[in-house]
mmCIF file of the N, C-alpha and C atoms, coordinates in Angstrom:
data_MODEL
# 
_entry.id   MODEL 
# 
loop_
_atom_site.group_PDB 
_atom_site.id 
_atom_site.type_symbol 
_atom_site.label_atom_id 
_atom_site.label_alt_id 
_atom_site.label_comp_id 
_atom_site.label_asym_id 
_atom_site.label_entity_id 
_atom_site.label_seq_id 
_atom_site.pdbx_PDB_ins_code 
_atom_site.Cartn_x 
_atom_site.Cartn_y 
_atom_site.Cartn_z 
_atom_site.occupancy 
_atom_site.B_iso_or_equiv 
_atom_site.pdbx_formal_charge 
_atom_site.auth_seq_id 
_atom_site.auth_comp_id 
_atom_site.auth_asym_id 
_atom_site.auth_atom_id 
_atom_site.pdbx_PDB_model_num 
ATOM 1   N N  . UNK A 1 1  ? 0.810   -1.185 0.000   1.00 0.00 ? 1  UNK A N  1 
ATOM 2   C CA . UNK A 1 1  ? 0.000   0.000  0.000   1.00 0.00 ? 1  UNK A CA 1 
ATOM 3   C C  . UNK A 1 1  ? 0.865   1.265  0.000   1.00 0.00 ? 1  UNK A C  1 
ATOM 4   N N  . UNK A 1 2  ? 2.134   1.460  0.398   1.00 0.00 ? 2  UNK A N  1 
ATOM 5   C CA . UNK A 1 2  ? 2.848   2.149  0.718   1.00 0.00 ? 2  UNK A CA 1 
ATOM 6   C C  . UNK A 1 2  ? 3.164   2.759  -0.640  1.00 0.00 ? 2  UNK A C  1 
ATOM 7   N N  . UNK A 1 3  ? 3.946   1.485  -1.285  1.00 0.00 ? 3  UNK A N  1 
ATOM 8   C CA . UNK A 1 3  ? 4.399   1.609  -2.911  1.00 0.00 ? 3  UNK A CA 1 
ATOM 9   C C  . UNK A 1 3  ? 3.364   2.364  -3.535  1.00 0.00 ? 3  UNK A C  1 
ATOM 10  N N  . UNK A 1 4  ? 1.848   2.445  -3.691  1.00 0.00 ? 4  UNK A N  1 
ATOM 11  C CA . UNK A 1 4  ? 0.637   2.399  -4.065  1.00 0.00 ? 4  UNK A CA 1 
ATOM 12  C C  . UNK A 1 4  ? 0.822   4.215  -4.188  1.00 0.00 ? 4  UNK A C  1 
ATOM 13  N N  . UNK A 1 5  ? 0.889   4.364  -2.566  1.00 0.00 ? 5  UNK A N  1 
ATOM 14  C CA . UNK A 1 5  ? 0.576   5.830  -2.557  1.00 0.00 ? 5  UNK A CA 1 
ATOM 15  C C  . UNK A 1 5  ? 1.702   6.917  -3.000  1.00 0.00 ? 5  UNK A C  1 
ATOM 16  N N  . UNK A 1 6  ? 3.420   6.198  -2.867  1.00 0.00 ? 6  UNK A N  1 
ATOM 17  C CA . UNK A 1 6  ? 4.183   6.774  -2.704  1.00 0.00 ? 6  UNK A CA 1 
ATOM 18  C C  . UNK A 1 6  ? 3.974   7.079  -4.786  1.00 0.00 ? 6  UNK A C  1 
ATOM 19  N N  . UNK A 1 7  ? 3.593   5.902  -5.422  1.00 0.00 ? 7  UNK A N  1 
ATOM 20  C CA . UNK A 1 7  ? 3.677   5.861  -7.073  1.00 0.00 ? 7  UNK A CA 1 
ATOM 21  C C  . UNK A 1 7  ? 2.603   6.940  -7.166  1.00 0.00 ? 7  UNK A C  1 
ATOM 22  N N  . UNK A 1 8  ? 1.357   7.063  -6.841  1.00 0.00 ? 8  UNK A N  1 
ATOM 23  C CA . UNK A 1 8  ? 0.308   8.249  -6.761  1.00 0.00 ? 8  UNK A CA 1 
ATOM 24  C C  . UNK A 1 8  ? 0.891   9.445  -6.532  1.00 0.00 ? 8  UNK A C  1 
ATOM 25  N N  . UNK A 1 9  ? 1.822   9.546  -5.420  1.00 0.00 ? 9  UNK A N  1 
ATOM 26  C CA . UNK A 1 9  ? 2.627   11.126 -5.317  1.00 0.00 ? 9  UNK A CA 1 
ATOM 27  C C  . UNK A 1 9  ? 3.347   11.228 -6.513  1.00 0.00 ? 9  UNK A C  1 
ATOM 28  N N  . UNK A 1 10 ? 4.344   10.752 -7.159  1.00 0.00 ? 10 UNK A N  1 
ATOM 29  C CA . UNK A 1 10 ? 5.053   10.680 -8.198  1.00 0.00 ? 10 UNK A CA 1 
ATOM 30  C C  . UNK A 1 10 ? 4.026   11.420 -9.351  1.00 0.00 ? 10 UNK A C  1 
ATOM 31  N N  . UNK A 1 11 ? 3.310   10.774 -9.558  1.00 0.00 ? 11 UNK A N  1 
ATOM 32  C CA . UNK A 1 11 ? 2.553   10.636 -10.692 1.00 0.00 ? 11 UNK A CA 1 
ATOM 33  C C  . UNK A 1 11 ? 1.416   12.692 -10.745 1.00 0.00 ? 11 UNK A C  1 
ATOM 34  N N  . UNK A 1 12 ? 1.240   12.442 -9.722  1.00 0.00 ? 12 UNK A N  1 
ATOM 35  C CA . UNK A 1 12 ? 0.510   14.011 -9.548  1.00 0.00 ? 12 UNK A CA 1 
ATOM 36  C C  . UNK A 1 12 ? 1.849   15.225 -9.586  1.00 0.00 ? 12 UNK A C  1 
ATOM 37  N N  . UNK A 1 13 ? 2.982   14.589 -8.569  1.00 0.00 ? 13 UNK A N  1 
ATOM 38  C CA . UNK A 1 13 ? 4.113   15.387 -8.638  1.00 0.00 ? 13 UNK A CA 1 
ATOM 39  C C  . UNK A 1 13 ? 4.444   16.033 -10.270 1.00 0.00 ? 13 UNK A C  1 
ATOM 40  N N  . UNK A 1 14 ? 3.940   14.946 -11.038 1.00 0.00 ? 14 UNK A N  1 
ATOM 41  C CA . UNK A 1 14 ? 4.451   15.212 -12.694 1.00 0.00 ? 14 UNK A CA 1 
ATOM 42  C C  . UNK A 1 14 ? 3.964   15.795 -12.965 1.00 0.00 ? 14 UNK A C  1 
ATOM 43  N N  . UNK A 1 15 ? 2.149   15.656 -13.069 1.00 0.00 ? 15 UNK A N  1 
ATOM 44  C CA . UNK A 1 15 ? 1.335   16.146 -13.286 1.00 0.00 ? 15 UNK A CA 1 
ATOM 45  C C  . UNK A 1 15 ? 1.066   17.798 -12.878 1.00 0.00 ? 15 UNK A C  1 
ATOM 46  N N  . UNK A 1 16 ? 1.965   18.243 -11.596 1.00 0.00 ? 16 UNK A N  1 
ATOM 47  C CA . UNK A 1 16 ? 2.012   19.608 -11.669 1.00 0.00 ? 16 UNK A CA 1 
ATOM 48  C C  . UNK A 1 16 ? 3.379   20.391 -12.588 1.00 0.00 ? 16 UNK A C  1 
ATOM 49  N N  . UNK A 1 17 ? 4.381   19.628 -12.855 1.00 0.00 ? 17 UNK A N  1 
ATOM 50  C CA . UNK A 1 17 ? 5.239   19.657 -13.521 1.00 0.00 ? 17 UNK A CA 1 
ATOM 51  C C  . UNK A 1 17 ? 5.021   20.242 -15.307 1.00 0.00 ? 17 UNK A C  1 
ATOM 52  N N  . UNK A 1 18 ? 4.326   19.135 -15.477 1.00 0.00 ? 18 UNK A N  1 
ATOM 53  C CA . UNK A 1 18 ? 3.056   19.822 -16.784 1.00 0.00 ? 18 UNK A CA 1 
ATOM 54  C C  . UNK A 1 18 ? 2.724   20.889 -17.063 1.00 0.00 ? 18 UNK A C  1 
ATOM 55  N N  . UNK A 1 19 ? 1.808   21.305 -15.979 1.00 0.00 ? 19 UNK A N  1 
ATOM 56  C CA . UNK A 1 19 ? 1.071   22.124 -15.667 1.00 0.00 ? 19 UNK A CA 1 
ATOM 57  C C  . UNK A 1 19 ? 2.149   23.511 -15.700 1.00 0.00 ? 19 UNK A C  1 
ATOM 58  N N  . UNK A 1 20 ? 2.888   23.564 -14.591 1.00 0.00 ? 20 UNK A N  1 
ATOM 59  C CA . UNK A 1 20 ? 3.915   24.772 -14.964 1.00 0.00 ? 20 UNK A CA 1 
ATOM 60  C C  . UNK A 1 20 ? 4.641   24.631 -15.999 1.00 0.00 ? 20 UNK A C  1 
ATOM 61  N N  . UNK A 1 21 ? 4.937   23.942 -17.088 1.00 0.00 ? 21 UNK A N  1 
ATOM 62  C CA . UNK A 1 21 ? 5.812   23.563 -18.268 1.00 0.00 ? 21 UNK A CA 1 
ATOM 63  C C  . UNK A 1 21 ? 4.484   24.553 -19.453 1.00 0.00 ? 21 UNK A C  1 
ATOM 64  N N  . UNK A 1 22 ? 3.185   24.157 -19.305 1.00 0.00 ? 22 UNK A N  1 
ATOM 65  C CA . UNK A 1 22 ? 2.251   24.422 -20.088 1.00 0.00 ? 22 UNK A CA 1 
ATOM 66  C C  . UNK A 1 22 ? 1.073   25.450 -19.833 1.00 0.00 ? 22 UNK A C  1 
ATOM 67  N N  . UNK A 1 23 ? 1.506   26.263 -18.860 1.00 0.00 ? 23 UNK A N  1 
ATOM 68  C CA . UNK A 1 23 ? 0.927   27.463 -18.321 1.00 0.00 ? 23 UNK A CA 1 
ATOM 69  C C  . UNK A 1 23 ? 1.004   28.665 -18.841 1.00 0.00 ? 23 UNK A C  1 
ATOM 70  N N  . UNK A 1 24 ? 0.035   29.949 -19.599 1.00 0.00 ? 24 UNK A N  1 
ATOM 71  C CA . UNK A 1 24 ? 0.767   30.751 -19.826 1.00 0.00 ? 24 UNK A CA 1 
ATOM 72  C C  . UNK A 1 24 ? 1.082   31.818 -17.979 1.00 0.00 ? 24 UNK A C  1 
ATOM 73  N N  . UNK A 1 25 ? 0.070   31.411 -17.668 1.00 0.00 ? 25 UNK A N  1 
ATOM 74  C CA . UNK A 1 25 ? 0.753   32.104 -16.238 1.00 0.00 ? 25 UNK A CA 1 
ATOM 75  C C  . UNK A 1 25 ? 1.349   31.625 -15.146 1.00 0.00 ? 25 UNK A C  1 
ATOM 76  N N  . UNK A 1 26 ? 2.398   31.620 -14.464 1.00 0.00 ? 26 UNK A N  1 
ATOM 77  C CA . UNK A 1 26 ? 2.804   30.393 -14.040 1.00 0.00 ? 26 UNK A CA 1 
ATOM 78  C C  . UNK A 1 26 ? 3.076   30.816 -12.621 1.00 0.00 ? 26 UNK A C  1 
ATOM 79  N N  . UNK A 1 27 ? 2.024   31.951 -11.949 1.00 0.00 ? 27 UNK A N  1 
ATOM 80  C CA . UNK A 1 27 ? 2.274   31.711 -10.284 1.00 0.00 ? 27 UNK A CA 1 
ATOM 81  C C  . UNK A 1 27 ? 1.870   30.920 -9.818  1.00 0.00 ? 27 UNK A C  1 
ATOM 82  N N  . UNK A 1 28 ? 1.879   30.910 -8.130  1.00 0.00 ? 28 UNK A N  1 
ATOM 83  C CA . UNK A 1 28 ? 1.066   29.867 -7.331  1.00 0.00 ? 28 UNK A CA 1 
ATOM 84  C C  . UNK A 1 28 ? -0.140  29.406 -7.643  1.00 0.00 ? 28 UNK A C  1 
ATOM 85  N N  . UNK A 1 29 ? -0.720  30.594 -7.473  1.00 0.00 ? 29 UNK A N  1 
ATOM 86  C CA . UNK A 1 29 ? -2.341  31.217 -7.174  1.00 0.00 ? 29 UNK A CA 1 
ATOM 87  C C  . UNK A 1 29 ? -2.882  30.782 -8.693  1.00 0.00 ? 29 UNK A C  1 
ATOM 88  N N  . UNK A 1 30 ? -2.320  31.065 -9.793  1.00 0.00 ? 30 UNK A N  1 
ATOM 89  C CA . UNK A 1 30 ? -2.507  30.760 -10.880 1.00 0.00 ? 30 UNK A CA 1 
ATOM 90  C C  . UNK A 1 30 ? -2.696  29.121 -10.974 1.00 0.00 ? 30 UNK A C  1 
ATOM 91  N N  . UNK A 1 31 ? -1.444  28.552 -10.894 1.00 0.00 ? 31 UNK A N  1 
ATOM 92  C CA . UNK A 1 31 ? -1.454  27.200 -10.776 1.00 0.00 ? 31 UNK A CA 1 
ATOM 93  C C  . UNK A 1 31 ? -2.281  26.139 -9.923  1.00 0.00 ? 31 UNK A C  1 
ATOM 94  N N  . UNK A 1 32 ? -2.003  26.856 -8.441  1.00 0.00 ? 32 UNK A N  1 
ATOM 95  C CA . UNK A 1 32 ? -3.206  26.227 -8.000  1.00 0.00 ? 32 UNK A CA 1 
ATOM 96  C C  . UNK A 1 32 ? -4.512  26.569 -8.078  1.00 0.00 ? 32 UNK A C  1 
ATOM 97  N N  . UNK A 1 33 ? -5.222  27.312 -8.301  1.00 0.00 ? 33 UNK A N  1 
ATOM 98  C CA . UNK A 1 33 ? -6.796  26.998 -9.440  1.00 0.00 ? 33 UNK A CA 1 
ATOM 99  C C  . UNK A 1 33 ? -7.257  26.347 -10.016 1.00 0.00 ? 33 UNK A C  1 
ATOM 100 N N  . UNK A 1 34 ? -5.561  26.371 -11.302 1.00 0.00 ? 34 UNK A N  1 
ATOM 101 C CA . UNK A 1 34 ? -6.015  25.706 -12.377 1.00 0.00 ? 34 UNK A CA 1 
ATOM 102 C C  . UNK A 1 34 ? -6.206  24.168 -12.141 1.00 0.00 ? 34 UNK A C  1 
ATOM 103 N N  . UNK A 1 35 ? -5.092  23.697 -11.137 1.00 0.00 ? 35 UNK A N  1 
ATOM 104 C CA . UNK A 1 35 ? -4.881  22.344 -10.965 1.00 0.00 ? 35 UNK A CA 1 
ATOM 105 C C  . UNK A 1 35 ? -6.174  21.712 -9.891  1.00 0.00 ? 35 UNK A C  1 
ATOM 106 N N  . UNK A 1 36 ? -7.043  22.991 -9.417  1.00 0.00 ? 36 UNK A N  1 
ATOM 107 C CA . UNK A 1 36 ? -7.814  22.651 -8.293  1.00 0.00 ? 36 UNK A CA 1 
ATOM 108 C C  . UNK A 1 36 ? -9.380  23.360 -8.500  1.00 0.00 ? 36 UNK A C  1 
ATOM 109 N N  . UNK A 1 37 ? -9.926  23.476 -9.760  1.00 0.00 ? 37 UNK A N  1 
ATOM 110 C CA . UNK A 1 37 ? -10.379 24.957 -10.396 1.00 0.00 ? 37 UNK A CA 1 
ATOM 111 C C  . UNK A 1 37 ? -12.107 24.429 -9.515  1.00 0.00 ? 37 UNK A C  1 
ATOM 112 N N  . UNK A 1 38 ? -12.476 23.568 -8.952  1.00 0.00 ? 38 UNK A N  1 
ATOM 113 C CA . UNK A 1 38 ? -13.359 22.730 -8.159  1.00 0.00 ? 38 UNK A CA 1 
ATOM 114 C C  . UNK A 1 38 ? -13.436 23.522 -6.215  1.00 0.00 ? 38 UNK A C  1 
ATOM 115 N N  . UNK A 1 39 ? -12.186 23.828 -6.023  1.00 0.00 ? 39 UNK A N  1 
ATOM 116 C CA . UNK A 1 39 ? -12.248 23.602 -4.908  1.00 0.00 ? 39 UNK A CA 1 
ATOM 117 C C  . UNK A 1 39 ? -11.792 25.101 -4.183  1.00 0.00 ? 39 UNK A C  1 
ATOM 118 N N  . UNK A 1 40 ? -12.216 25.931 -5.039  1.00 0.00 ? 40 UNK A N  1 
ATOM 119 C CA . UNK A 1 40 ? -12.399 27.843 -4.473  1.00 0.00 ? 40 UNK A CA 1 
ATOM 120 C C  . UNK A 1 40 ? -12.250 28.101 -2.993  1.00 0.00 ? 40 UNK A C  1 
ATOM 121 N N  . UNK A 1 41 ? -13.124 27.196 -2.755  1.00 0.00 ? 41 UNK A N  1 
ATOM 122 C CA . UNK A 1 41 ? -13.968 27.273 -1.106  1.00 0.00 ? 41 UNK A CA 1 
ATOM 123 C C  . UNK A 1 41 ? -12.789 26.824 0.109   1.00 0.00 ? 41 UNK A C  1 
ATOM 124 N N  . UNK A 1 42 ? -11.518 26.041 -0.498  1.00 0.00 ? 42 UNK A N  1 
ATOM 125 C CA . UNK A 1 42 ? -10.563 25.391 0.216   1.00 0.00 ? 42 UNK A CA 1 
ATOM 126 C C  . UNK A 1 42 ? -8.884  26.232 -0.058  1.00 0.00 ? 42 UNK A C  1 
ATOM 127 N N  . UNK A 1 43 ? -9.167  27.796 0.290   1.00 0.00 ? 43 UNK A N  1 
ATOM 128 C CA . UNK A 1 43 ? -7.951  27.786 -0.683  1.00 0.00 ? 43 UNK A CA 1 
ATOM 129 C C  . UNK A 1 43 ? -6.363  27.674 0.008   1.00 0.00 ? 43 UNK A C  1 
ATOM 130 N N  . UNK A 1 44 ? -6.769  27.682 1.587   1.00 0.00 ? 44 UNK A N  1 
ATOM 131 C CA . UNK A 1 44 ? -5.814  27.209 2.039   1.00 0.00 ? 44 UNK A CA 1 
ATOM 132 C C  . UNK A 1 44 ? -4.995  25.726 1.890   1.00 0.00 ? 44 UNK A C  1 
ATOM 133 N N  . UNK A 1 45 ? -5.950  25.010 2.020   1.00 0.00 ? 45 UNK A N  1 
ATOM 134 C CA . UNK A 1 45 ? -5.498  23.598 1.168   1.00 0.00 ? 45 UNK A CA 1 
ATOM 135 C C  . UNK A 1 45 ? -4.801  23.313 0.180   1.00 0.00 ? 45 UNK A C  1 
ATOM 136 N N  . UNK A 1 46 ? -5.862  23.895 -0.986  1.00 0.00 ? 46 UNK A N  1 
ATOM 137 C CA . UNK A 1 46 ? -4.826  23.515 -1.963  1.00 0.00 ? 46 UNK A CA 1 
ATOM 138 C C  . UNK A 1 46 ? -3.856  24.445 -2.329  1.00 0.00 ? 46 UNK A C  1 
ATOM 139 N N  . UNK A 1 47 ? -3.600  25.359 -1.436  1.00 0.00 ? 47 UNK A N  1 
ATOM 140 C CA . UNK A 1 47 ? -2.144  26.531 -1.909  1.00 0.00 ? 47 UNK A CA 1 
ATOM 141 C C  . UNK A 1 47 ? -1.046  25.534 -1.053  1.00 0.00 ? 47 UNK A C  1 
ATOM 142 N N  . UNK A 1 48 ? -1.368  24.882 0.237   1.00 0.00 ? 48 UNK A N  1 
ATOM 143 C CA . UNK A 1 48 ? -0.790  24.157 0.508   1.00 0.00 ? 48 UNK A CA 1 
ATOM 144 C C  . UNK A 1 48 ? 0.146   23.146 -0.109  1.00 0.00 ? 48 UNK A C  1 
ATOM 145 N N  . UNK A 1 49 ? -0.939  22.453 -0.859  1.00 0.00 ? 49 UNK A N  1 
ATOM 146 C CA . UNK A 1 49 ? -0.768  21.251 -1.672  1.00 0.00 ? 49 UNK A CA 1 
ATOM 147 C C  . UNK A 1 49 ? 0.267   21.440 -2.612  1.00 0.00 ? 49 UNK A C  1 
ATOM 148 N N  . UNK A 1 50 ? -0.530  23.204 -3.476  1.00 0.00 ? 50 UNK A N  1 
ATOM 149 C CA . UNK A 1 50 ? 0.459   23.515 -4.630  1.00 0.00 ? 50 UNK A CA 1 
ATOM 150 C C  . UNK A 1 50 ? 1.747   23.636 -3.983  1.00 0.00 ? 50 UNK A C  1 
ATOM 151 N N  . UNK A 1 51 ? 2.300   24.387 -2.916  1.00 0.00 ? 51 UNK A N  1 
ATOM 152 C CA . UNK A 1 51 ? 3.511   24.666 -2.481  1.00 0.00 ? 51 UNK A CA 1 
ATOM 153 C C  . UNK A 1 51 ? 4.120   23.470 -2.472  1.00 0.00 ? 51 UNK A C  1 
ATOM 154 N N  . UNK A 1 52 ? 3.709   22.334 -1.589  1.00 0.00 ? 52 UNK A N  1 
ATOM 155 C CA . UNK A 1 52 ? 4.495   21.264 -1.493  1.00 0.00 ? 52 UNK A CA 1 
ATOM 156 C C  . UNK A 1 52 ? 5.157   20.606 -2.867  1.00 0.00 ? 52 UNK A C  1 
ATOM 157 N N  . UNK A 1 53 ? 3.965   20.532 -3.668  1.00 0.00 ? 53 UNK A N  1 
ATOM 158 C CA . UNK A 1 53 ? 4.678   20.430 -5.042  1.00 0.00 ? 53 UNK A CA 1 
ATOM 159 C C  . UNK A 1 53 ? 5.558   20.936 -5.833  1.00 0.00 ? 53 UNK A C  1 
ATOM 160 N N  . UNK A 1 54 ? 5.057   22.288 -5.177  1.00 0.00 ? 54 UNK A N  1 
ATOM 161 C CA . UNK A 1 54 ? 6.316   23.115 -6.606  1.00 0.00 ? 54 UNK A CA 1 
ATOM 162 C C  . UNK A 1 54 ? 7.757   23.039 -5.549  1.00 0.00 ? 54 UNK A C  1 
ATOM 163 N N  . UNK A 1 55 ? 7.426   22.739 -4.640  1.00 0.00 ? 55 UNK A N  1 
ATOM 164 C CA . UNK A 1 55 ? 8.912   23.006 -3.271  1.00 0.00 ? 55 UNK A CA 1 
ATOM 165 C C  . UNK A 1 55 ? 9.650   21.869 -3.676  1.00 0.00 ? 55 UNK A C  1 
ATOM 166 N N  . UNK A 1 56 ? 8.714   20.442 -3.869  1.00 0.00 ? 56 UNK A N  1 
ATOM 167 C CA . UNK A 1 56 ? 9.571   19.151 -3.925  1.00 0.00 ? 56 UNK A CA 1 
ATOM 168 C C  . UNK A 1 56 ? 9.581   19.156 -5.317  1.00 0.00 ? 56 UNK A C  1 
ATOM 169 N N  . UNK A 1 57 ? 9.592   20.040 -6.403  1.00 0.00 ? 57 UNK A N  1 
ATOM 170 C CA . UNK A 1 57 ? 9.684   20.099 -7.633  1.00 0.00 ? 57 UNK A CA 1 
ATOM 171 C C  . UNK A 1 57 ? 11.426  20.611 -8.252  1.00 0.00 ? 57 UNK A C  1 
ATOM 172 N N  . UNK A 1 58 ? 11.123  21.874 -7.027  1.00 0.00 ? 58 UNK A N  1 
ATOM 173 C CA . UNK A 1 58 ? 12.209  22.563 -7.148  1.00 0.00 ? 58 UNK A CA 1 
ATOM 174 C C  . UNK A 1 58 ? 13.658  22.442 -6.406  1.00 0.00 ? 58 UNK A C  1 
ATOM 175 N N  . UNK A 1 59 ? 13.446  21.227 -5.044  1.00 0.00 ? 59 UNK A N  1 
ATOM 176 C CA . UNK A 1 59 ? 14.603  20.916 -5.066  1.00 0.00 ? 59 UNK A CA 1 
ATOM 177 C C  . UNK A 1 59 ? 14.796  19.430 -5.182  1.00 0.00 ? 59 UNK A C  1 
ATOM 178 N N  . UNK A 1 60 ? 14.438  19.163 -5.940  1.00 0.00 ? 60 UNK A N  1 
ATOM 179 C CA . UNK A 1 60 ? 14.575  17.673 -7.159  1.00 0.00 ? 60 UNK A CA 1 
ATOM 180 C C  . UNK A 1 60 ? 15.570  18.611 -8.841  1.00 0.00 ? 60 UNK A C  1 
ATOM 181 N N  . UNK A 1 61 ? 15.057  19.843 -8.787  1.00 0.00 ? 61 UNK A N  1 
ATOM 182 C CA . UNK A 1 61 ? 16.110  20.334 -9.866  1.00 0.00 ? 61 UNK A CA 1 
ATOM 183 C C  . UNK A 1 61 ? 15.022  20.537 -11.050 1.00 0.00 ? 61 UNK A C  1 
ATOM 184 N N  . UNK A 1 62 ? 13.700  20.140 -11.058 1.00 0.00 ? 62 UNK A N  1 
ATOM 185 C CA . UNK A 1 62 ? 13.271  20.323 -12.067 1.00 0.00 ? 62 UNK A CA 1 
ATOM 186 C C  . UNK A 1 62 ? 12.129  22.016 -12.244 1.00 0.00 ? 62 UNK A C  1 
ATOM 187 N N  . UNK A 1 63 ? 12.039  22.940 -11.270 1.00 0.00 ? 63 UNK A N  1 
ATOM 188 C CA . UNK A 1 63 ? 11.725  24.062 -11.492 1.00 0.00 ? 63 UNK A CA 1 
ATOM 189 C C  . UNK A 1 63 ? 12.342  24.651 -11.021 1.00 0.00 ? 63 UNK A C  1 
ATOM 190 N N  . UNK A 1 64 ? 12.127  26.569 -11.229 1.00 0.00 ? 64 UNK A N  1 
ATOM 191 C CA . UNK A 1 64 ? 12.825  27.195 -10.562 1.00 0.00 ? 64 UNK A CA 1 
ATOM 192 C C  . UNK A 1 64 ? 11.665  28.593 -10.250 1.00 0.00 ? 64 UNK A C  1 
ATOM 193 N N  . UNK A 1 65 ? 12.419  28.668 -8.943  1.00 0.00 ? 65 UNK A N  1 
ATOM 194 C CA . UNK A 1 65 ? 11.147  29.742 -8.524  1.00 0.00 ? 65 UNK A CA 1 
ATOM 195 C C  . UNK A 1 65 ? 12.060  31.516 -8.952  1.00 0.00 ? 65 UNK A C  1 
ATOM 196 N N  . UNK A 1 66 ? 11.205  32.150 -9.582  1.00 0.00 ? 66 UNK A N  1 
ATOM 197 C CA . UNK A 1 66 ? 11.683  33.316 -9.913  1.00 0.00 ? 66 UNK A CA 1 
ATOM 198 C C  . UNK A 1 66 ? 11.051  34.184 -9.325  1.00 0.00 ? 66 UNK A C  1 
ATOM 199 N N  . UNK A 1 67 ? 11.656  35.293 -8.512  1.00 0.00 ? 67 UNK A N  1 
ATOM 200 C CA . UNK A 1 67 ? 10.837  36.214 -7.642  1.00 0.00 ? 67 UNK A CA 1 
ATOM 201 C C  . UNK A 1 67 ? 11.515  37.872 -8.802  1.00 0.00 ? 67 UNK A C  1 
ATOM 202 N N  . UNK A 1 68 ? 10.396  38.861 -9.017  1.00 0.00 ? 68 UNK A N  1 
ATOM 203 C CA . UNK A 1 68 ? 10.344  39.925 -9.600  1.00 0.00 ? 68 UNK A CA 1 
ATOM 204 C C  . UNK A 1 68 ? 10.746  40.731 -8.578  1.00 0.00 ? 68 UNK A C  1 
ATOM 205 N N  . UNK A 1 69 ? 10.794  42.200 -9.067  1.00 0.00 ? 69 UNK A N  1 
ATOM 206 C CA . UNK A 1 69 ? 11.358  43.290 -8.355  1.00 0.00 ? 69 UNK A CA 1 
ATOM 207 C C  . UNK A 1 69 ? 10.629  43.990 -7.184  1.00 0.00 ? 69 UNK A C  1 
ATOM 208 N N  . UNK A 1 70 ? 8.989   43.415 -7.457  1.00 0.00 ? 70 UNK A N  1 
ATOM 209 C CA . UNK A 1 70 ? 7.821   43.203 -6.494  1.00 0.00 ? 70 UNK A CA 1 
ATOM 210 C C  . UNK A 1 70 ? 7.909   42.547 -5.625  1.00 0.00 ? 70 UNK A C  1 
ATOM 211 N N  . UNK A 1 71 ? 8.537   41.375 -5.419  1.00 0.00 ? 71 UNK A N  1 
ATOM 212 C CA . UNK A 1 71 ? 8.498   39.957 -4.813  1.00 0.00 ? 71 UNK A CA 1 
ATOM 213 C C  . UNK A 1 71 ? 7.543   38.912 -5.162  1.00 0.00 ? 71 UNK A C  1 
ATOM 214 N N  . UNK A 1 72 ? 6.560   39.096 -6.204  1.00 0.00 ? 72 UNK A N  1 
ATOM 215 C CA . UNK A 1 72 ? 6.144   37.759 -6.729  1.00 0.00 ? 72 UNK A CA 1 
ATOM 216 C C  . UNK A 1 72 ? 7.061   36.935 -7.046  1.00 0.00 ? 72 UNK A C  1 
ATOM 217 N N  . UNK A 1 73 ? 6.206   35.898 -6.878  1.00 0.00 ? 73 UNK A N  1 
ATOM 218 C CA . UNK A 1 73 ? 7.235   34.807 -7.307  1.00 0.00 ? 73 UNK A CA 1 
ATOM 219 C C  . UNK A 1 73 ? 6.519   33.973 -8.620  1.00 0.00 ? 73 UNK A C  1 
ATOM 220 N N  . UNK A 1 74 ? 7.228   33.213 -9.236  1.00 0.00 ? 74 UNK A N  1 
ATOM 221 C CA . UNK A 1 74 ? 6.625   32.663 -10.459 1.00 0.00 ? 74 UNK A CA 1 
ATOM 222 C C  . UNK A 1 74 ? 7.452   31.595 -10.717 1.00 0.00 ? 74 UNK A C  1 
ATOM 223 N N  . UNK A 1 75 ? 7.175   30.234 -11.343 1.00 0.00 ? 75 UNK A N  1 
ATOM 224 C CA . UNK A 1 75 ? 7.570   29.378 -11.771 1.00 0.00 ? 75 UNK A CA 1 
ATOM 225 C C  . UNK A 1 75 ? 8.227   28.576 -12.726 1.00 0.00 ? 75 UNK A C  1 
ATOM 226 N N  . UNK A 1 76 ? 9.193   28.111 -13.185 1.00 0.00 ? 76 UNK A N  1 
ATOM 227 C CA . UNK A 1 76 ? 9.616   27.794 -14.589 1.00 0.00 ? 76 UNK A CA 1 
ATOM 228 C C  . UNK A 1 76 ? 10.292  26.611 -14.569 1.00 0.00 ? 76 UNK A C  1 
ATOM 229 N N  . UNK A 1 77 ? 9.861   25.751 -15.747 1.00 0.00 ? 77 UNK A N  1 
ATOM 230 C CA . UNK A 1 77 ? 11.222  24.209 -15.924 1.00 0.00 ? 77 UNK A CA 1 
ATOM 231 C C  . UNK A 1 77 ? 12.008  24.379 -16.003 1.00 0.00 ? 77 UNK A C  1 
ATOM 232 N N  . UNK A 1 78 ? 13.192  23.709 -15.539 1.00 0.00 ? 78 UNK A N  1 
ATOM 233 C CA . UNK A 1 78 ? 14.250  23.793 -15.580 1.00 0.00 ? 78 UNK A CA 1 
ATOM 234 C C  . UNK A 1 78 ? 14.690  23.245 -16.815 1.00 0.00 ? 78 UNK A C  1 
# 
C-alpha cells in the first residue's frame, strides 16, 4: 500500500510539472486553481498542496522559482 501511494505522489508530482511547463501564467495562485479549479472554497489547502509540489519540484532540480522586483514569485522548468 505504501508503494501504491508513494507511485500516486510521483505521478501528480508530474502532473504539476506539466502544468507549470504548459501554463501561460505560471504563479502559485494561478497554478493552484487551475490544478484545483473545483475547490475555491478550500484555498488554504490547496495553496498548501500547490507549495508542497512546486517546493519538492524545485529541489529535485526540475523548477525554478523566480521572484520579480515586487516579490512575486513565479515558476519555470528547468
Amino acid at each position: 500500500m505504501i508503494d501504491k501511494r508513494l507511485l500516486g505522489q510521483e505521478r501528480r508530482k508530474a502532473k504539476f510539472r506539466e502544468l507549470v511547463f504548459s501554463a501561460s501564467e505560471k504563479t502559485t495562485f494561478s497554478i493552484a486553481t487551475t490544478f484545483f479549479p473545483q475547490h475555491w472554497n478550500q484555498l488554504q489547502l490547496i495553496f498548501s498542496e500547490t507549495l508542497g509540489y512546486l517546493d519538492w519540484l524545485s529541489a529535485d532540480g526540475e523548477l525554478e522559482e523566480e521572484i520579480d522586483e515586487q516579490g512575486f514569485s513565479s515558476w519555470k522548468v528547468c
